[in-house]
C-alpha positions as CSV (number, residue, x, y, z in Angstrom):
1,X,-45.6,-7.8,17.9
2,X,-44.9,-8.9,14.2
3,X,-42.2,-7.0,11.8
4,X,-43.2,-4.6,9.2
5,X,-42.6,-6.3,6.7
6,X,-40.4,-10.1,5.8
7,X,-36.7,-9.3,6.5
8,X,-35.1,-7.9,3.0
9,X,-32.3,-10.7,3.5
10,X,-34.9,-13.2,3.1
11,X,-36.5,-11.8,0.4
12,X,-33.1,-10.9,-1.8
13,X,-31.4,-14.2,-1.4
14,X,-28.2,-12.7,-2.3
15,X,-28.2,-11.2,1.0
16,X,-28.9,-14.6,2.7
17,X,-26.0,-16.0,0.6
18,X,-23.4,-13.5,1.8
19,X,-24.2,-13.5,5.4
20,X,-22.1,-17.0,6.2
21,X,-19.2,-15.8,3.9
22,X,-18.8,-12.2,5.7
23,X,-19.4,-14.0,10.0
24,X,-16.6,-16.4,8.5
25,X,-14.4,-13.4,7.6
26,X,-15.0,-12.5,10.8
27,X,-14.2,-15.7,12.6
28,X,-11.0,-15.4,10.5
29,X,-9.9,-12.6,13.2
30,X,-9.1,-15.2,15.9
31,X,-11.1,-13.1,18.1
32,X,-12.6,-15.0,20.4
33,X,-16.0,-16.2,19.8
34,X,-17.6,-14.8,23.3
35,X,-15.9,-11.4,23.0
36,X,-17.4,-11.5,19.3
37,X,-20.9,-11.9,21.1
38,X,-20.4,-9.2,24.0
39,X,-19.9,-7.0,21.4
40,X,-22.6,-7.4,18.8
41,X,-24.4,-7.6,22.4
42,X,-23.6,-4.4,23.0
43,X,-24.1,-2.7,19.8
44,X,-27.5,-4.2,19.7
45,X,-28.5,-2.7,22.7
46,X,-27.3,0.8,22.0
47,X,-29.4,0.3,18.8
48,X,-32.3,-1.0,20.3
49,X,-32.3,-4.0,18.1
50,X,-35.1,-6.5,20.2
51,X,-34.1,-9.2,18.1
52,X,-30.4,-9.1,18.2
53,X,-30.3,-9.0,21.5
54,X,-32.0,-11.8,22.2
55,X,-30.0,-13.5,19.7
56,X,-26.8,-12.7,21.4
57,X,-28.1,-13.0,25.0
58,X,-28.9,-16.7,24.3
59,X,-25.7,-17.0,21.7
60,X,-23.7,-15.8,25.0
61,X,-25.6,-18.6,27.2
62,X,-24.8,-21.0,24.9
63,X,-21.2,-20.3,25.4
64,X,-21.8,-21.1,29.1
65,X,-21.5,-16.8,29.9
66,X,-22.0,-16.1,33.3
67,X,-25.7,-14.0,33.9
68,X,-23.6,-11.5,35.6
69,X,-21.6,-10.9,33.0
70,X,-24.3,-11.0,30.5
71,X,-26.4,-8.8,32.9
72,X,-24.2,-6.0,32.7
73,X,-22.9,-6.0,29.0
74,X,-25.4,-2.3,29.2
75,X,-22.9,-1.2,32.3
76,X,-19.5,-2.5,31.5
77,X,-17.6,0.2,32.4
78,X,-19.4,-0.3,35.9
79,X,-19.1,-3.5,35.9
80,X,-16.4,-5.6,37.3
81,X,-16.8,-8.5,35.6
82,X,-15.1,-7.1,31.9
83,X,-11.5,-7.7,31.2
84,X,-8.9,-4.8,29.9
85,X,-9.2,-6.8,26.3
86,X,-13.0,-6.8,26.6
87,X,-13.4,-3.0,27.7
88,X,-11.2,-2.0,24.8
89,X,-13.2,-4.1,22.1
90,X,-16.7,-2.4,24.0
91,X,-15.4,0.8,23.7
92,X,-14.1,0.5,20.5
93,X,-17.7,-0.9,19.9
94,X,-19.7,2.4,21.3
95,X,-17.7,4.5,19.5
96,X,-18.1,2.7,16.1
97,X,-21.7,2.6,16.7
98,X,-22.2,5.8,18.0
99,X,-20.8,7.8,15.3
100,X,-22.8,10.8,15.3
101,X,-22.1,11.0,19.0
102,X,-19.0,12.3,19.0
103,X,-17.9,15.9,18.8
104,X,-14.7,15.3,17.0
105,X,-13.5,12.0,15.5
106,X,-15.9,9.7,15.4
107,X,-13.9,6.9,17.0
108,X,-11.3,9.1,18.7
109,X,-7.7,8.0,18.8
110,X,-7.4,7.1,22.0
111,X,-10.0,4.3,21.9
112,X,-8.3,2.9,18.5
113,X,-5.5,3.0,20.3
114,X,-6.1,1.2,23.0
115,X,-7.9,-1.5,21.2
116,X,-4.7,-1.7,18.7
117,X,-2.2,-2.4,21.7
118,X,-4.6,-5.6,23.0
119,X,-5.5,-7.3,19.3
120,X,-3.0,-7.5,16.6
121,X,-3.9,-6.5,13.0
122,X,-5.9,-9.3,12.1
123,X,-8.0,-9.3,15.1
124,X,-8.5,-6.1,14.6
125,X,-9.9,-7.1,11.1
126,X,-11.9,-9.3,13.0
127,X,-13.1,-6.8,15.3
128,X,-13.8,-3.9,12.9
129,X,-15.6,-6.2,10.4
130,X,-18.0,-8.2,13.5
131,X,-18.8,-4.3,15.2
132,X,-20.0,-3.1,11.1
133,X,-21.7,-6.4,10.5
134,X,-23.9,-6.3,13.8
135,X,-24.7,-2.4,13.2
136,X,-26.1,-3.7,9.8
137,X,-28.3,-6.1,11.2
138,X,-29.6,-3.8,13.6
139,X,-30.7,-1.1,11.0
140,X,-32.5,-3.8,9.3
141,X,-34.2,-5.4,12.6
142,X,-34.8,-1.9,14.0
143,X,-36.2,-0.7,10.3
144,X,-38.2,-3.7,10.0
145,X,-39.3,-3.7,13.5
146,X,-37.9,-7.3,13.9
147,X,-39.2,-9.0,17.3
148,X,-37.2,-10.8,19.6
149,X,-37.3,-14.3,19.2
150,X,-37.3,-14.7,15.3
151,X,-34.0,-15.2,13.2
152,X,-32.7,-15.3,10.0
153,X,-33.2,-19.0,9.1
């Protein structure tokens, strides 16, 4: 499988030039750098973004993830392996990525609100900015048709 087409950030190297600036804004959230990747895990794969999730899969393994944990990212709420912090951030990651999903508020209260107790204001920052970067990336990669195994760089 190849992509459609070169990846637009590539080709406008503005793009390329912003992308280190906005995961450092990110980092700037203090929230931790493996909860970072379980989430933009998790968005990818509701997205169906091939190349993200390899990216993240192997990101994770780098991190010395367990496979169990890693395994079910997909099932989390099944999944015993996901701590009270973690679910909040993946929930708060399905419904920010699942916007059209919802029959009311897009992300409901409740789910805001149980993230907001766990990070403070900044990580929140953090959180809210990593969950809208990865759903970017994904609508390119899916758009594109970007294969697993091929990055950025």
């Amino acid at each position: 499988m190849s992509a459609r087409m070169t990846n637009p950030a590539t080709i406008l190297p503005q793009a390329t030039k912003a992308v280190p600036h906005l995961l450092g804004a990110i980092e700037q959230g203090g929230v931790p750098a493996t909860l970072r990747e379980l989430v933009m895990l998790r968005a990818s794969q509701i997205n169906g973004c091939a190349a993200c999730v390899h990216g993240h899969v192997a990101a994770l393994r780098k991190e010395g993830e367990s496979d169990d944990r890693i395994d079910t990212v997909a099932v989390w709420r099944e999944s015993p392996f996901f701590t009270d912090t973690e679910r909040a951030a993946l929930n708060l990651t399905e419904a920010a990525t699942r916007l059209a999903d919802s029959p009311g508020t897009a992300v409901p209260d409740a789910i805001w609100d149980e993230a907001a107790d766990l990070f403070d204001e900044k990580a929140m920052a953090g959180l809210v900015l990593a969950i809208a970067t990865i759903n970017f990336f994904n609508r390119i990669n899916v758009t594109i048709q970007e294969p697993a195994g091929t990055t950025w760089s």
